[in-house]
C-alpha positions, 0 to 999 in steps of 0.5 A: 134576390126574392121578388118580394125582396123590399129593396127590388120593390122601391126599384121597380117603383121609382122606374114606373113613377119616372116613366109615367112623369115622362109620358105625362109630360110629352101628351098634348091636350086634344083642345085647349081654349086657354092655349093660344094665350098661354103661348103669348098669341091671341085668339083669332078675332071675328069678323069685322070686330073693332080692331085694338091696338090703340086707335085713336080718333076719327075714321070715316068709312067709303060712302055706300051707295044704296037705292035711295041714296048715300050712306056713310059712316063715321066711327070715333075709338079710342084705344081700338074700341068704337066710342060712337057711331054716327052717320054723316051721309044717309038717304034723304027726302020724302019718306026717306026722311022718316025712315032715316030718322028713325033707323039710323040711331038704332044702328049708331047704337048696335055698331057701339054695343057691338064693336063690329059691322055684324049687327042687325038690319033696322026693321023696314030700312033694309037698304039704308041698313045694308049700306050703313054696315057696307060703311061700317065695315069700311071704316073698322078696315081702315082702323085695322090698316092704320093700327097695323101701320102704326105698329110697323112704323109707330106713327102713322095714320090714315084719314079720309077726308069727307065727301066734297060734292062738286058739280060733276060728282063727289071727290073724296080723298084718303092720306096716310101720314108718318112722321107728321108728314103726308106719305100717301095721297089718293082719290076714294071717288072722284067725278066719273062718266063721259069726259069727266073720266078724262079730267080724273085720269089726268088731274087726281095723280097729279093732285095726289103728288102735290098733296105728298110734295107740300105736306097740306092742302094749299096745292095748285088746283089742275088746269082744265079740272077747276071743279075736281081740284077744289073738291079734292082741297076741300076733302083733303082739309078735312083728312087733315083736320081729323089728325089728333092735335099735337100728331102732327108736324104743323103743315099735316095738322093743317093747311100749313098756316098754324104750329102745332100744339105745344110746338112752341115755347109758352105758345098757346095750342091751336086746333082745326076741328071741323064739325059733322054734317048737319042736314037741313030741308035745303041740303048740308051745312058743315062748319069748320073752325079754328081754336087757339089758346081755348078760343074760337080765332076763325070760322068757315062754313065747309058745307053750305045750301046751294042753288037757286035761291039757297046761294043767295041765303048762303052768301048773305047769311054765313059771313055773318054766322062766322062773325057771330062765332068768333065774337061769341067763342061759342054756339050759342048764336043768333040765327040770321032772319031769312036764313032759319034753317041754314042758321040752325045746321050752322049751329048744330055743325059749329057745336058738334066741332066745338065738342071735338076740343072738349069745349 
């Protein structure tokens, strides 16, 4: 057969494409951006981005301590994704004052523009920076652990409760919840140094226990750690009060007192929302309350100023602010005469718990 025979032609040709077809189909490309998500895998996230996966809610970061003072933060998501960014703890008194004022919205700004903790340090407030995003970061870890918890078990969750000040240190306590039930309890800080050390050892796991056996904060408080128990109750509710409505079973949504949203047939919803801190010149005010078929059914001052004459101001004006809640089913309350800047954290708390229900 000639070599320029037409039909050897058509041969060779056909083997040439079909090798080339194989060759083609057995490179891989050197570098692919797409390729990951082609394979059904994400892209590895940066670091300290907000996680997604659906978190949902409140996470509050471990309070960093800086310098001149405390600082901890406060992020609320949705669908994995930080919707705003406040601090409930920051430095304080003297220029302090100032220089928080002034930094700490710029950084609740840059957290929710940047969805993570790699965000600029405020022009001179280097420490309050630092801690804010030492917290910042603590709270996306959280939110990371929870979503990662609840796609292995569905429905789980980890609260951490707000900082209960007590009279030998901070207690500060973090439960994860599944199933609408209280899995694990453990104390994020606890009153340290001296004998305080002892009390701890001793008093947390068994608080610990009791939180998981009951499923609420009504437990027992130590014998010999009076002051430790009641901070833990105090931070344990808060933890609690952080479970979205309805998530829960109604022991985990509470203290063990209400049902849960829906839970009863024609029944209306009851809700505990417990407003962010509101600081005023003579210490914290915190209000929590509880909300049943749209109103306000119980309110109670969870942070409050005290001692020396603070305690007097405190005991006199905030039954009276509690009354003025529930009979108003709002924060639109007189403030009490003598008690100006207690009635206006008060306030300022009661509407921030209110805002949580959408009222």
């Amino acid at each position: 057969m000639r070599k320029s025979h037409p039909v050897r032609r058509a041969v060779l040709a056909g083997a040439a494409t079909v090798s080339g077809i194989v060759l083609l189909l057995s490179l891989k490309p050197a570098s692919d951006p797409g390729s990951a998500q082609a394979a059904g895998q994400a892209p590895p996230a940066a670091a300290g981005q907000a996680p997604q996966g659906g978190v949902n809610g409140a996470v509050t970061g471990d309070a960093a301590q800086t310098q001149y003072g405390a600082v901890q933060v406060r992020l609320t998501m949705n669908n994995g994704k930080i919707t705003q960014a406040e601090a409930v703890q920051a430095p304080k008194g003297g220029r302090s004052d100032q220089i928080t004022a002034s930094s700490v919205p710029r950084l609740n700004q840059a957290a929710v523009a940047a969805q993570s903790a790699d965000i600029d340090a405020v022009s001179g407030a280097t420490y309050t920076s630092a801690g804010y995003k030492k917290s910042l970061q603590s709270a996306l870890d959280k939110a990371k652990a929870s979503a990662g918890a609840q796609q292995g078990s569905g429905n789980a969750q980890t609260l951490t409760g707000d900082v209960a000040q007590t009279q030998y240190g901070p207690v500060q306590v973090r439960v994860t919840v599944a199933g609408g039930k209280i899995t694990k309890a453990e104390a994020v800080q606890a009153p340290k140094g001296g004998r305080s050390d002892q009390i701890t050892s001793s008093s947390v796991p068994r608080l610990n226990q009791a939180a998981v056996a009951t499923g609420s904060a009504d437990i027992d408080a130590v014998s010999g750690a009076t002051y430790t128990s009641a901070g833990y109750k105090k931070s344990l509710q808060s933890a609690l009060d952080k479970a979205p409505a309805g998530g829960g079973s109604s022991q985990a949504a509470g203290s063990g007192g209400g049902q849960a949203a829906g839970s009863g047939g024609g029944q209306a919803a009851t809700q505990t929302l417990t407003g962010s801190v509101a600081q005023t010149q003579y210490g914290p005010v915190q209000v929590r309350v509880t909300v049943a078929g749209g109103k306000i059914t119980k309110a109670e001052a969870v942070q409050a100023p005290k001692g020396g004459r603070s305690d007097q101001i405190t005991s006199s004006s905030v039954p009276r602010l509690n009354q003025a809640a529930v009979a108003t089913g709002s924060a639109d309350i007189d403030a009490v005469s003598g008690a100006t800047y207690t009635s206006a954290g008060y306030k300022k708390s009661l509407q921030s718990a209110l805002d949580q229900a959408g009222g």
